[in-house]
C-alpha positions as CSV (number, residue, x, y, z in Angstrom):
1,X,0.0,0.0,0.0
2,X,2.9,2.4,0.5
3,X,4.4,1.5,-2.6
4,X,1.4,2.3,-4.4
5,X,1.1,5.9,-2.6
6,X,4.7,6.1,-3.1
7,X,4.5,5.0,-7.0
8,X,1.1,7.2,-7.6
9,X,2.7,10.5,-6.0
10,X,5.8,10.1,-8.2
11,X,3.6,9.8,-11.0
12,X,1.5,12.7,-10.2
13,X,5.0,15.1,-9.3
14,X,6.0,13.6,-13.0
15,X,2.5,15.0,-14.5
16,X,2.8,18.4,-13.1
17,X,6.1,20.5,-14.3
18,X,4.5,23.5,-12.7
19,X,4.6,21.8,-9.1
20,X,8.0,20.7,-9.8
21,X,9.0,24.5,-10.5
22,X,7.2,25.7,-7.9
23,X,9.1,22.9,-5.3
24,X,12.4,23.8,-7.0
25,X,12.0,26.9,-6.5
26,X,10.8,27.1,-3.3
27,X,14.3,25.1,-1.7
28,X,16.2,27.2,-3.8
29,X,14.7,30.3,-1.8
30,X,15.5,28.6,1.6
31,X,19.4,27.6,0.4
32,X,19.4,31.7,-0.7
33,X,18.2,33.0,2.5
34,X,20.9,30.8,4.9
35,X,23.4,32.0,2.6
36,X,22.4,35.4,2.7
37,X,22.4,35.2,6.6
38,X,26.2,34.1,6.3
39,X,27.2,36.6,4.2
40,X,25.9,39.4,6.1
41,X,26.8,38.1,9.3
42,X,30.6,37.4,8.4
43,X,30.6,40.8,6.4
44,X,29.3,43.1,9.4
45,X,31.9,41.2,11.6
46,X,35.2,41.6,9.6
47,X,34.5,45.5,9.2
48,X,36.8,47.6,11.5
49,X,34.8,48.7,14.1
50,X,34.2,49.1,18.0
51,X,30.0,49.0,18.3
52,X,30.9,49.7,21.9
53,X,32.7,52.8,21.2
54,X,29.7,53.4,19.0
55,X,27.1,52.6,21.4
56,X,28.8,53.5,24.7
57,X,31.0,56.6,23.5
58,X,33.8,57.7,24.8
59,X,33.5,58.2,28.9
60,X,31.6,54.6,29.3
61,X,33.8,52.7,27.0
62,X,37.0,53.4,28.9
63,X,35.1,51.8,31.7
64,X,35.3,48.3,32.1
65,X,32.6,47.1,33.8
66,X,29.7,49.0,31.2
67,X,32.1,47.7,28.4
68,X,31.9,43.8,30.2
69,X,28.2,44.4,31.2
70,X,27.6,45.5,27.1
71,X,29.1,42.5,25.6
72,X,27.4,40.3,27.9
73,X,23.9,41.6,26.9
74,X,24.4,41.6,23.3
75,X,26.7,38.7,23.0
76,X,29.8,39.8,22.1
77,X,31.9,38.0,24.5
78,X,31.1,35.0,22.7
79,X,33.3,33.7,19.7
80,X,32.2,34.4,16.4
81,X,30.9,31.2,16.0
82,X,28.7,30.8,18.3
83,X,27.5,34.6,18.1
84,X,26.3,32.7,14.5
85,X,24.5,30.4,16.2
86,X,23.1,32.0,18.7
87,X,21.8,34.4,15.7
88,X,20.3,31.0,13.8
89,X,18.7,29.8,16.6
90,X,17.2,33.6,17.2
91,X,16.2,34.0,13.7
92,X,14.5,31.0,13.9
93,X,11.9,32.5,16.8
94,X,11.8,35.6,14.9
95,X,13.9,37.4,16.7
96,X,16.6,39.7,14.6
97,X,18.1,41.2,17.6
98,X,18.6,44.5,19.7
99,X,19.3,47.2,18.5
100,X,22.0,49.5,20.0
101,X,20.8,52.9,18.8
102,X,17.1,52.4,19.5
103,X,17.4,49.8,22.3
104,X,14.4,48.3,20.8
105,X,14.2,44.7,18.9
106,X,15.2,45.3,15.5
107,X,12.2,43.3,14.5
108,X,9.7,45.6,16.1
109,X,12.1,48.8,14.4
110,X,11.6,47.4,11.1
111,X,7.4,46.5,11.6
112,X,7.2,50.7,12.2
113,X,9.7,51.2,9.3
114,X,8.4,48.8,6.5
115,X,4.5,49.9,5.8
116,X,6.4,53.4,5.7
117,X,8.6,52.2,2.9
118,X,6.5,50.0,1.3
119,X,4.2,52.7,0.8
120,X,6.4,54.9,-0.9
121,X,7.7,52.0,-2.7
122,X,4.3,50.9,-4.1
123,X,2.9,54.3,-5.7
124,X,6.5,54.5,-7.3
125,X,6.2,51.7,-8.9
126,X,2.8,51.9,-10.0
127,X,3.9,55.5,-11.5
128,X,6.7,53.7,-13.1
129,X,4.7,51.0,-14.1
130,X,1.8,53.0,-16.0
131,X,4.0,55.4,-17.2
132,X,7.0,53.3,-18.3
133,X,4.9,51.0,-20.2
134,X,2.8,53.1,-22.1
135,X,5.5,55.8,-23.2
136,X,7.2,52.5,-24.0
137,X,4.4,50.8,-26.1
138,X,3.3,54.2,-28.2
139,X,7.1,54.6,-29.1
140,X,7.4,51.7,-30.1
141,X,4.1,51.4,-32.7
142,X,5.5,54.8,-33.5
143,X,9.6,54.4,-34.1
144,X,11.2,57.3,-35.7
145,X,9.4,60.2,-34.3
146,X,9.6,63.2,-31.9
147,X,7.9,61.6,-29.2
148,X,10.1,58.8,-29.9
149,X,13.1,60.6,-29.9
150,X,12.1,63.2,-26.6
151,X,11.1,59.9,-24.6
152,X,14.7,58.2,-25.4
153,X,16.1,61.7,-24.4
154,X,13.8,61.6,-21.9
155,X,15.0,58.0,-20.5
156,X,19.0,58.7,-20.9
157,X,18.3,61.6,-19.0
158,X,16.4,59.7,-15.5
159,X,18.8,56.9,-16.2
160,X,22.2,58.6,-15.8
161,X,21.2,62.1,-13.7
162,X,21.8,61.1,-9.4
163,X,18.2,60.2,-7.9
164,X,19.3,62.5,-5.1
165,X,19.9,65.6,-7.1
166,X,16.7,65.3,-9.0
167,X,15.1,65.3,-5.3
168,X,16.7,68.1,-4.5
169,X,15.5,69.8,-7.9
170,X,11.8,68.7,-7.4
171,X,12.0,70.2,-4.0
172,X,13.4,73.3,-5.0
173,X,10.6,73.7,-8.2
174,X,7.4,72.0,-6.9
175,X,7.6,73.1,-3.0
176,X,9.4,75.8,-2.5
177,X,8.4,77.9,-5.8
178,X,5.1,76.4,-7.0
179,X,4.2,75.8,-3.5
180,X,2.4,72.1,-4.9
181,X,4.0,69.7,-2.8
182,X,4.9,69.6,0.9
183,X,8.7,69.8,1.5
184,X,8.8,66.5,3.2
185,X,7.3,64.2,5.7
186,X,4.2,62.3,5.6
187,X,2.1,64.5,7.3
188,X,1.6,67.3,8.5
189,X,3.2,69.0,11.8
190,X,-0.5,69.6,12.9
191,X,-1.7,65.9,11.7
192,X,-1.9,62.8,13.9
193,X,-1.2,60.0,12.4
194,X,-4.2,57.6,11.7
195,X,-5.0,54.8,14.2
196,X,-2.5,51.7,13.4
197,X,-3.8,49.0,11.3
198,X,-0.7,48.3,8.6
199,X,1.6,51.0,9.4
200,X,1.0,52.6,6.0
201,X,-0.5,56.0,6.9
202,X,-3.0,55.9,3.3
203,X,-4.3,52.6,3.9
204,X,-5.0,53.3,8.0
205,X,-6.7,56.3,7.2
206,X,-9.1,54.8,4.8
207,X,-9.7,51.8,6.8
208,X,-10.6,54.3,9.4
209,X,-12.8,56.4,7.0
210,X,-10.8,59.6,7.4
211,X,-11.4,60.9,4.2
212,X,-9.3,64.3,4.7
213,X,-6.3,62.6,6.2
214,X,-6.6,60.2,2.9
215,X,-6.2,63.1,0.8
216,X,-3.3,64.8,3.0
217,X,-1.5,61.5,2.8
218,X,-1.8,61.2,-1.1
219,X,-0.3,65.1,-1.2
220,X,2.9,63.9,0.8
221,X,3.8,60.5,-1.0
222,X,3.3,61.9,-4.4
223,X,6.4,64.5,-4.4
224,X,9.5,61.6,-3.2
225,X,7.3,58.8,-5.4
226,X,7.2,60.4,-8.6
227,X,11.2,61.3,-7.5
228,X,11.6,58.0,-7.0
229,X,9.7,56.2,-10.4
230,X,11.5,59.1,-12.5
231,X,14.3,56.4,-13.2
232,X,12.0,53.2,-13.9
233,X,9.9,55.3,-16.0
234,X,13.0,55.7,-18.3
235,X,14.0,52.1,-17.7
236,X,10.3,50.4,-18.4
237,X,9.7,52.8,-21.4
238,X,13.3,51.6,-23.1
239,X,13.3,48.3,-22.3
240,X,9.0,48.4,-23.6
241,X,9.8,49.6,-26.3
242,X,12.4,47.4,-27.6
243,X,10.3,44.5,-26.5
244,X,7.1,46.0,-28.7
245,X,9.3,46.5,-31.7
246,X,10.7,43.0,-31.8
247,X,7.3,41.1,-31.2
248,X,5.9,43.8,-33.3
249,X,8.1,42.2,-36.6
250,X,7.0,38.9,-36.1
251,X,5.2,36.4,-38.8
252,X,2.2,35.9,-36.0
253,X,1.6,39.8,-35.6
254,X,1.8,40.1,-39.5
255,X,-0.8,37.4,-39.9
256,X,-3.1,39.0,-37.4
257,X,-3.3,42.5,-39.4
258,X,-3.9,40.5,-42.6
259,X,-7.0,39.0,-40.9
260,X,-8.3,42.5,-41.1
261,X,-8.2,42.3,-36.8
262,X,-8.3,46.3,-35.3
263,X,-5.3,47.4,-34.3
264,X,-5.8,47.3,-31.1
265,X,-7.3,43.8,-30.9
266,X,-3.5,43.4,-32.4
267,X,-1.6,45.6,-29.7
268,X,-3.7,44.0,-26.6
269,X,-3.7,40.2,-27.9
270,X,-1.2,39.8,-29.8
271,X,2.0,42.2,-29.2
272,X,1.8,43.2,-25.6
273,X,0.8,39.1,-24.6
274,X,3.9,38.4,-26.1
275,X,5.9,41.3,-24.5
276,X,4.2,40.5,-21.1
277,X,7.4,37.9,-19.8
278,X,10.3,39.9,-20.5
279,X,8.6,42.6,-18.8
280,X,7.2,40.8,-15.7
281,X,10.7,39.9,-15.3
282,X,12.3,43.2,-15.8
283,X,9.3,44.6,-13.2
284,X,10.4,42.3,-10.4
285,X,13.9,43.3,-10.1
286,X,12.3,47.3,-10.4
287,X,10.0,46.4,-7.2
288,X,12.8,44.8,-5.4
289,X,15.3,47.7,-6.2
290,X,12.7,50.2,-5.1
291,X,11.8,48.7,-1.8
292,X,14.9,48.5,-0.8
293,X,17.2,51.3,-2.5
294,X,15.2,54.2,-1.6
295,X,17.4,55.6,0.9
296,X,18.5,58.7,-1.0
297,X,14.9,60.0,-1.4
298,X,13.7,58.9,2.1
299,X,16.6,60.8,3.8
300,X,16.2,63.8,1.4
301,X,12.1,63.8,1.7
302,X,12.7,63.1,5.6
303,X,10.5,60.0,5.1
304,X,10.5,57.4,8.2
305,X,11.3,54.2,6.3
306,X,13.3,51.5,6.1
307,X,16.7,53.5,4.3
308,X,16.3,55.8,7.2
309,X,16.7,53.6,9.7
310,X,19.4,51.6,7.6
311,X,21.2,54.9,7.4
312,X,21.2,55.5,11.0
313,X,22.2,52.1,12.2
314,X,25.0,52.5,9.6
315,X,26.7,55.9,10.7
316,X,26.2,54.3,14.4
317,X,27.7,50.8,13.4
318,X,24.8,49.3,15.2
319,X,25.6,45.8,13.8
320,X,21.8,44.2,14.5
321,X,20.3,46.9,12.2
322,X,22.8,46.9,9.8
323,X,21.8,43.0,9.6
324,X,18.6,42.8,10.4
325,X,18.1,45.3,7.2
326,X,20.1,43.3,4.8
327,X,18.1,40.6,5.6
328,X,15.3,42.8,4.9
329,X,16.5,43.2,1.6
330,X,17.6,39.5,0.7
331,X,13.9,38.6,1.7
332,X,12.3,41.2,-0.9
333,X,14.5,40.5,-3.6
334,X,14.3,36.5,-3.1
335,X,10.2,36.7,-2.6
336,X,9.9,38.6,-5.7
337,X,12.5,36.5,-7.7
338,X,10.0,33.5,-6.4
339,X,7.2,35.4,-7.7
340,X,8.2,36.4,-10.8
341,X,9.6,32.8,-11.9
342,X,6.3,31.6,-10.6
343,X,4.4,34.1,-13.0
344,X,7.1,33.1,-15.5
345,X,6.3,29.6,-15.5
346,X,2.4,30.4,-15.4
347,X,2.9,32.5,-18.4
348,X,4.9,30.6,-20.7
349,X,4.8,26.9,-20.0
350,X,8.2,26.8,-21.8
351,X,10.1,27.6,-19.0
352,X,8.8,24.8,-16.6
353,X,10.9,21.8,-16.0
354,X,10.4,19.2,-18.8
């Protein structure tokens, strides 16, 4: 009877490549993330550094008994290996540490920090998104001319120019002399924040039905997002582009307009179903970039996220946010590497396992 179950589950794994990707997949990401806990844990410990000279300063850390007292509580009297495993065996409760700085868990730090972040990051990226694939597909129906050529200017120019300077720029024009856009923040000095449900101030205050805090939200994420999708704007309309003009020459497409099919039967069935892949894979490695690499803006925008608090923990040397934070970022970009092979797979059924 256990051979049979043994012999019929083999047989079912066989009939189903897309389980067998998924599975693959799926101990790939746990082989990722140890490794990624090694790397940032052997990195933050071979740095030249005293965290109790950073954490103690000066007076306390000449004195031995807060200096014997600090590595006691934090585990640095301990060899490195077993500082490792104590960190494993941590990590596997959930628990990323405490933090020097902020003397609070690191994974509490990052729950008020993410939602902030992840805020930010999402209306980027749908900006990006919207606007990086349609400048990207009407360029590419229409090669060759001025809108072509101003939107490759256009993409050279968010590409190359420093995020951080164009922050500065939008500050300068849309706050301080158009008076648009607050300076910064996420709300107002006179505002309370919305009662906590995700941590993300726009969903909290609809959830709560506080219709005029929605709207002050909205006028405080759009300024550092649209800084911040500026770049994958340039990069989705390029890359969108080139995609649309090489599906667009192909024998399938040509057949399609000889049918006598509207064009935009053509565009929405045929070209852009084709395109989708290359850009759902392109689009995952823009959301992992931009919840993670949005320090510049948040610093410049003074927006209480996740590069914040990674900026802070670095200038401190506070080593459990410095790793709690990479592993913050290996999880996002792993997770959305996951995703987008699964969507990958589900799209084109060539790229399951045979």
């Amino acid at each position: 009877m256990a051979a049979s179950f043994v012999s019929r589950a083999v047989r079912q794994w066989g009939a189903h490549p897309y389980l067998r990707l998924v599975v693959s997949r799926a101990v790939s990401m746990v082989f990722l993330l140890w490794g990624m806990t090694v790397i940032a844990f052997v990195l933050t410990h071979i740095v030249p550094h005293d965290p109790v000279l950073s954490a103690l300063g000066d007076r306390l850390s000449q004195d031995p008994l807060a200096v014997k007292a600090f590595k006691q509580k934090y585990g640095l009297d301990q060899s490195l290996i077993q500082q490792y495993v104590t960190y494993i065996v941590d990590l596997a409760h959930g628990d990323l540490g405490q933090s020097y700085l902020t003397d609070n868990s690191v994974r509490d730090d990052l729950a008020l920090y993410v939602p902030a972040t992840f805020e930010l990051g999402t209306v980027a990226v749908a900006i990006g998104l919207v606007g990086g694939t349609a400048l990207g597909v009407i360029t590419g129906m229409r090669q060759g001319g001025w809108l072509d050529q101003a939107a490759r200017l256009f993409s050279t120019v968010t590409i190359s120019v420093p995020l951080f300077w164009i922050a500065f720029l939008a500050i300068y024009l849309f706050a301080f002399r158009l008076s648009w856009f607050p300076t910064g923040g996420q709300l107002g000095p006179a505002s309370e924040p919305p009662s906590h449900v995700t941590g993300a101030y726009i969903v909290d205050a609809l959830l709560t039905r506080n219709a005029g805090l929605v709207w002050e939200a909205v006028q405080y994420v759009i300024l550092p997002a649209s800084v911040l999708a500026l770049p994958l704007v340039g990069l989705l309309s390029r890359f969108t582009r080139s995609t649309v003009i090489s599906v667009a020459g192909n024998e399938f497409v040509t057949a399609a307009r000889a049918k006598g099919l509207p064009e935009r039967t053509v565009l929405l069935r045929y070209i852009l179903r084709a395109a989708l892949t290359p850009i759902i894979t392109l689009f995952g490695l823009i959301f992992a970039d931009v919840m993670t690499g949005a320090v510049l803006v948040e610093i410049t925008f003074s927006w209480a996220g996740v590069g914040q608090y990674a900026y802070r923990g670095a200038i401190n040397l506070d080593l459990q946010i410095i790793v709690g934070v990479a592993l913050f970022t290996a999880v996002v970009y792993i997770v959305t590497n996951f995703v987008v092979d699964l969507l990958y797979g589900w799209i084109d059924p060539r790229a399951r396992p045979v």
